[in-house]
C-alpha positions, 0 to 999 in steps of 0.5 A: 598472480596472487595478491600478497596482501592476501597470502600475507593476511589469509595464509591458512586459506592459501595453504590449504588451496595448495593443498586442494591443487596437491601442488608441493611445491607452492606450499613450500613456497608460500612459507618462503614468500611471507618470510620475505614479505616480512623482511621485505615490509621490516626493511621499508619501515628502516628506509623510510625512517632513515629516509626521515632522518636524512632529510631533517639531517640535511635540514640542521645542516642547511641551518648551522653558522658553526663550521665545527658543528656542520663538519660533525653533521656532514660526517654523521650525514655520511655515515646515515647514508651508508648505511641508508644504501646498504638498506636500499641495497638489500631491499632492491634484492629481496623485492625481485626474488618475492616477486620471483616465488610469487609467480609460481604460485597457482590461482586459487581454485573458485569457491565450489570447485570440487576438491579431488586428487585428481583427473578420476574426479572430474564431474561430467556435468552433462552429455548432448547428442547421440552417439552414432551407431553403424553397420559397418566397423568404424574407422579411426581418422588415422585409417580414414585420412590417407584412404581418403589422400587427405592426410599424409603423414610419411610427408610430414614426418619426413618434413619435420618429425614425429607428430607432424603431419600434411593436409592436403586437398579437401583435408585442407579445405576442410581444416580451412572451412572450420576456422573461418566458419567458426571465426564468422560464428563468435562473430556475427552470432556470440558478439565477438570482435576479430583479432588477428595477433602475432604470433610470436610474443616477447617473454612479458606476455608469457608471464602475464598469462601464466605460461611462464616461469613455470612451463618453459619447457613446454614452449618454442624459443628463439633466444636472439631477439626474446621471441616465443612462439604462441602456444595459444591465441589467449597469450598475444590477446589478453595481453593487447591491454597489459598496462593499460587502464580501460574505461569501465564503459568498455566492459565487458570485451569479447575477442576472438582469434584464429592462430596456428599453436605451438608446443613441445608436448614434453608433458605427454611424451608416449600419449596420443602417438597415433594419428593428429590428436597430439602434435607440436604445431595445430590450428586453433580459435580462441575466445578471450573475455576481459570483464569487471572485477566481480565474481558474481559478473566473470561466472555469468561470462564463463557460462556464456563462454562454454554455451559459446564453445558448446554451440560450435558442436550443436552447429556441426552435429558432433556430439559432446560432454561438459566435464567440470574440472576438479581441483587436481586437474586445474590448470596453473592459473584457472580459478574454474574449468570446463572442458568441452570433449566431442565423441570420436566413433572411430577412435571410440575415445572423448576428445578435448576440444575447448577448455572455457576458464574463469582466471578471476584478477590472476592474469589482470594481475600478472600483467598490470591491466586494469580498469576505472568502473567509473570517472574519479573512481580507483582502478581496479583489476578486471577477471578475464576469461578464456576458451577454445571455440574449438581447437583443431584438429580433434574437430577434425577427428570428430567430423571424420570418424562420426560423419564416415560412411560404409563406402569409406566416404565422409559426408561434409556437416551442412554448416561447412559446405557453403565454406567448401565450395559446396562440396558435400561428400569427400570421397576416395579418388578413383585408382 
């Protein structure tokens, strides 16, 4: 979350990033936040006068011979205390609702952002890779999968819905191959060390990476016993050191972490229908970078966290794109953005497959983490960092649209097969 000592002090500037993330709502919010920060810091200054009198009250009384003279202050003393406690009263109210209106407030977009209304101004940084050429007409991974009986979607429609779906066979091998493929990369080429989370979560972690209050709706529930189901592995991972306060010689901290994710797509309700694109439940692994306090320091990290994502498609032969995020494109609490899109031939449409962000002190913030830079020294709050490296499926759509073949094959990227029993070509089964 935002520091209040900076809405207070810099609302104008505040304002105006509301303004650049065409977010309404933030902006009304941002007047109601310095309103009761004022009654807020107006009440404290009463309390702790009052605070003041009540002990030197306590003082006199504790001093006085004269019974008529201690009868008059102990009943002044009364009365001060009922009015101290109607101020602590209100005061105990108005600090949890600002702190309520502060949580819906978005990160500020980083200093060079582009300012734009919205997707249409995103800057496509750079493309990498040829895009693949046939002699044949390619086909889109929801032709391709059940030619193949790798994908079954009847089955997973019949299971469990709309946009679910069953691997199956080397389709599931294959999903298999690619997360542990890429967990054994971050980790043993990009430094990463290996968590493996729950992946449910109490309401706490949801607040301090910023998914709740303001996406609810967006996420799996259970209401007994206060547990949510990850939407991403970045919630149970950044917040393995929420209240705590880490050694500076421990920083930076590279995680990584393979989950299955869960969402309601409530917010893309009609887009992606067809195929494995969009679902309810997908397989991804995430990146989490916890670093020091310094802008300078987390936009070095960032770009090495995107060379990170981007080296996944390098390594599989996909080719992709950079695209910066502007301003109305951010996410809630992104302060910069990058996405990592692959080419899907069949399909004939980019594909997100990571987002790397820089999230600066928001998070560190939101759920009290901190770090000592040096020994005596004051805490300071840390910038942490996250990003897919990559999300499936759409790697999947990738490798199957861009690597399919005349025959109605598809040829297994050379980096895979060692994870795929050696197998190079997935082909149809014979009628």
């Amino acid at each position: 979350m935002l520091d209040i000592i900076l809405i207070r002090n810099e609302p104008e500037r505040v304002r105006q990033a509301m303004r650049d993330l065409n977010d309404e709502d933030a902006l009304v919010r941002i007047d109601l936040i310095l309103e009761l920060d004022e009654k807020r810091r107006a009440l404290l200054v009463d309390v702790e006068r009052m605070r003041a009198e009540k002990n030197e009250a306590s003082k006199r009384i504790g001093i006085s011979r004269d019974p008529k003279e201690r009868e008059v202050k102990i009943g002044e003393m009364k009365s001060l205390n009922a009015r101290l406690d109607k101020l602590e009263g209100e005061l105990r109210e108005i600090e949890p609702h600002l702190n309520e209106e502060v949580l819906w407030i978005p990160n500020i977009p980083a200093e060079g952002v582009p300012v734009g209304a919205d997707e249409s101004a995103n800057i496509t940084v750079r493309q990498v890779g040829d895009l693949p050429q046939f002699d044949f007409e390619a086909l889109p991974h929801w032709d391709i999968g059940p030619m193949l009986d790798i994908i079954d979607f009847e089955r997973g429609a019949k299971l469990s819905g709309s946009r679910f779906y069953v691997l199956k066979g080397l389709g599931a091998r294959l999903q298999r191959a690619l997360i542990t493929w890429m967990l054994d990369v971050h980790i043993n080429q990009h430094g990463y060390t290996e968590i493996y989370p729950p992946f449910m979560v109490r309401s706490e972690c949801m607040l301090g990476t910023g998914n709740l209050p303001k996406f609810g709706e967006n996420l799996y529930h259970d209401h007994e016993e206060d547990f949510w189901w990850v939407p991403t592995a970045e919630v149970p991972v950044t917040n393995l050191h929420r209240d705590e306060i880490i050694d500076g010689e421990l920083l930076p901290i590279y995680y990584v972490a393979y989950t299955p994710c869960f969402r309601r797509e409530k917010m893309s309700a009609g887009r992606d229908v067809r195929g494995i694109k969009r679902g309810h439940q997908f397989d991804k692994v995430e990146m989490v970078k916890i670093v020091q306090g310094d802008p300078e320091v987390s936009e070095r990290e960032l770009l090495a966290l995107l060379d990170n994502a981007e080296d996944i498609c390098r390594q599989l032969g996909l080719p992709y794109r950079i695209v910066q995020m502007c301003t109305g494109d951010l996410s809630f609490v992104s302060a910069k953005k990058f996405d990592v899109e692959i080419w899907a031939a069949g399909s004939g449409e980019w594909l997100e497959v990571s987002s790397c962000s820089n999230f600066h002190d928001f998070q560190a913030r939101r759920m009290n983490m901190r770090y000592r830079p040096e020994k005596g020294e004051k805490t300071r709050y840390p910038h942490t960092l996250n990003g897919s490296g990559l999300a499936l499926p759409r790697v999947m759509i990738g490798i199957l649209e861009n690597y399919q073949q005349a025959d109605g094959s598809v040829v297994i990227p050379e980096v895979l097969r060692p994870y795929m029993g050696e197998v190079e070509v997935i082909k149809a089964p014979e009628a």
